[in-house]
N, C-alpha and C positions, 0 to 999 in steps of 0.2 A: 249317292256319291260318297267314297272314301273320307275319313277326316286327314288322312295323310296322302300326301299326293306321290304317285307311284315313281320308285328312282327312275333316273333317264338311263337311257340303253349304258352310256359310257360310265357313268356312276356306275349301274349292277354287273358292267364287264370286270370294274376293277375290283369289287366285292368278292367277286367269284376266282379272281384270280388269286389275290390275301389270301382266302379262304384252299383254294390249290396247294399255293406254295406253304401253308404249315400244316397239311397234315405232309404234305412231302418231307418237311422238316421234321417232324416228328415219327415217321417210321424211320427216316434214319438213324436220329437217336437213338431209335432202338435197336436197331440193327447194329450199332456201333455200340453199346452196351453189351449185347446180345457175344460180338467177338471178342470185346475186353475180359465180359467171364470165362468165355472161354478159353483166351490165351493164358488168364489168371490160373484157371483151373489145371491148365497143361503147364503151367511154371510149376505149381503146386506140387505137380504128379510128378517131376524130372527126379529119378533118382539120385542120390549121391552118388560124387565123385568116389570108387575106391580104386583105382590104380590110371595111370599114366596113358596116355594114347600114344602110341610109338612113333607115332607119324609127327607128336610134339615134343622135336628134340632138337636144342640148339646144336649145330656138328662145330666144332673149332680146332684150329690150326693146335698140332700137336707140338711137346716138346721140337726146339730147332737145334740139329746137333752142330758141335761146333767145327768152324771149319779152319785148317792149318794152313790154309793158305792165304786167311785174313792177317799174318803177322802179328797179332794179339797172344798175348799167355791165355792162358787155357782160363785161369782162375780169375780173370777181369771183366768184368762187365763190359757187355759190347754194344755198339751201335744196333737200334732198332730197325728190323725187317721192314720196308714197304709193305711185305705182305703178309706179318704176323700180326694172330688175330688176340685178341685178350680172352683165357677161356671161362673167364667171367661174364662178360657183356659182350661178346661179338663183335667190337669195336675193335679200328687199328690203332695201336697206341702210337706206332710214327704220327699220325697225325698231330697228335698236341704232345709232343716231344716237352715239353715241361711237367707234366703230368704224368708219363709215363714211367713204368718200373718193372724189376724182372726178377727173375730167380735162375741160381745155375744148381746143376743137379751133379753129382758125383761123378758122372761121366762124360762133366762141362756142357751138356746140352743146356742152353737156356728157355725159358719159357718168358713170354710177356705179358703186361699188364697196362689196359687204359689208367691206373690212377692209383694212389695210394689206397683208397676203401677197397675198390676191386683185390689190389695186392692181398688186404690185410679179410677179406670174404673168403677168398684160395686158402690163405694157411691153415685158417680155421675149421677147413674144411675142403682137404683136396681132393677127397672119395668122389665127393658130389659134380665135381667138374672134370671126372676121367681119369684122375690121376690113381695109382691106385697107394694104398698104403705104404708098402715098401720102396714105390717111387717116394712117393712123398717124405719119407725119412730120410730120403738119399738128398735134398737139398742142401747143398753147401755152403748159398750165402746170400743174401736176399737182398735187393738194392731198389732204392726210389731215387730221383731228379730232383738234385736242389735248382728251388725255383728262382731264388737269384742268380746264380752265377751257369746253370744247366748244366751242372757236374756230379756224377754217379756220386751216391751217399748211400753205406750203409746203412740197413734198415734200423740195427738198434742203434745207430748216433745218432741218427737224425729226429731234428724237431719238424711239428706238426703244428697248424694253427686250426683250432675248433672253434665253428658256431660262425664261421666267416660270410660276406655273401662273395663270396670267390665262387663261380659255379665249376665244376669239372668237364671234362668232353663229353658227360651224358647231361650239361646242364640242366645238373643238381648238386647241392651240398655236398662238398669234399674237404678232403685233410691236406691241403697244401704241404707242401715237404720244406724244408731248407735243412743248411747242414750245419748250421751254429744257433744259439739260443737268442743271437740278438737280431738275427735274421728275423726270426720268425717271430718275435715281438713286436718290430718294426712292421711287419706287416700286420698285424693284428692290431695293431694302432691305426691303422690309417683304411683297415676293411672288417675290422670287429674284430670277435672273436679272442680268442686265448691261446698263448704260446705253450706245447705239453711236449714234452720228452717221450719218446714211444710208450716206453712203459706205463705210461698215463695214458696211454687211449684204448679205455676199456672196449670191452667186446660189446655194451650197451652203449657208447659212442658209437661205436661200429656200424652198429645192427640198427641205429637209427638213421642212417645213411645210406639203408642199403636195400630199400624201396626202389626195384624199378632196373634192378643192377640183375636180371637172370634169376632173382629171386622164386620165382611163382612157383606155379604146379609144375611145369615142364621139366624133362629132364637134360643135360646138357652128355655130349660126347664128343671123340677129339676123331677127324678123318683118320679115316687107315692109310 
């Protein structure tokens, strides 16, 4: 006779089963190991990015020429397009009509813009969103939304409030506009931030801002 007494049927069924269920657990592991290196090994292997896939390209509403039967002078900034697109971010600027801004060109065609940083990404750079150079030198006069009163402001009079948590229409960090210096301290009193006169918002304000704004690898183009 045994010194131990043999397991009963339903003891050794569950024995055998424990015993099932972890090598079945552990060939998965390994199996699951086995694809992590190798998706690792084919991350490893992806060549570099060196040029543009053509098929990733923002297209945006081009210059909007002006029209003589809106009764406006040519040289005024005018009311925003329903359907003008910002050819920075792809965004409608009509929609948040406070935030919005534009530019007129020499031949009074105006262009739009979701927000002051988008406005101020364009100038610095209108090649890059379709514009071509010698367009870009034809711009006549550049205007953003004071956000108190929602009245056209010249780009260099107007003040700006930094570091604010005012988010913009791509809620994130923007340069709110106003068109007096006390406007724009009043607000910066009571949602953070600091009152600065254009000339004060350097292009590293700018450029910290502008995360997420058309920035990346893509490249942007205006419909024909």
């Amino acid at each position: 006779m045994s010194d131990s007494p043999e397991p009963a049927a339903p003891l050794l069924a569950a024995m055998r089963r424990r015993r099932w269920l972890w090598v079945c657990a552990c060939a998965a592991g390994a199996a699951a190991l086995g694809t992590a290196a190798a998706g690792y090994g084919r991350w490893r292997a992806r060549p570099a990015i060196t040029e543009i896939d053509e098929t990733e390209v923002c297209v945006m509403s081009p210059p909007i020429d002006y029209d003589p039967a809106s009764g406006l002078p040519q040289d005024v900034p005018r009311p925003v397009p329903a359907d003008a697109r910002c050819p920075v971010c792809g965004m409608y600027p009509a929609r948040d009509p406070l935030w919005a801004c534009q530019v007129l060109y020499d031949d009074y065609a105006a262009q739009f813009f979701d927000s002051p940083v988008d406005l101020m990404l364009f100038l610095a750079d209108a090649e890059r969103y379709g514009i071509s150079p010698t367009a870009a030198a034809g711009i006549r006069s550049r205007w953003v939304t004071d956000m108190a009163s929602g009245a056209w402001v010249p780009l260099e009079q107007a003040w700006f409030v930094s570091g604010s948590d005012a988010l913009g229409p791509m809620q994130r960090g923007d340069l709110p506009a106003f068109g007096d210096q006390a406007k724009a301290a009043e607000f910066a009193s009571r949602r953070r931030g600091r009152a600065l006169a254009f000339g004060a918002v350097t292009p590293a304000i700018v450029k910290s801002l502008a995360v997420g704004r058309g920035q990346g690898l893509h490249a942007h183009a205006l419909a024909s």
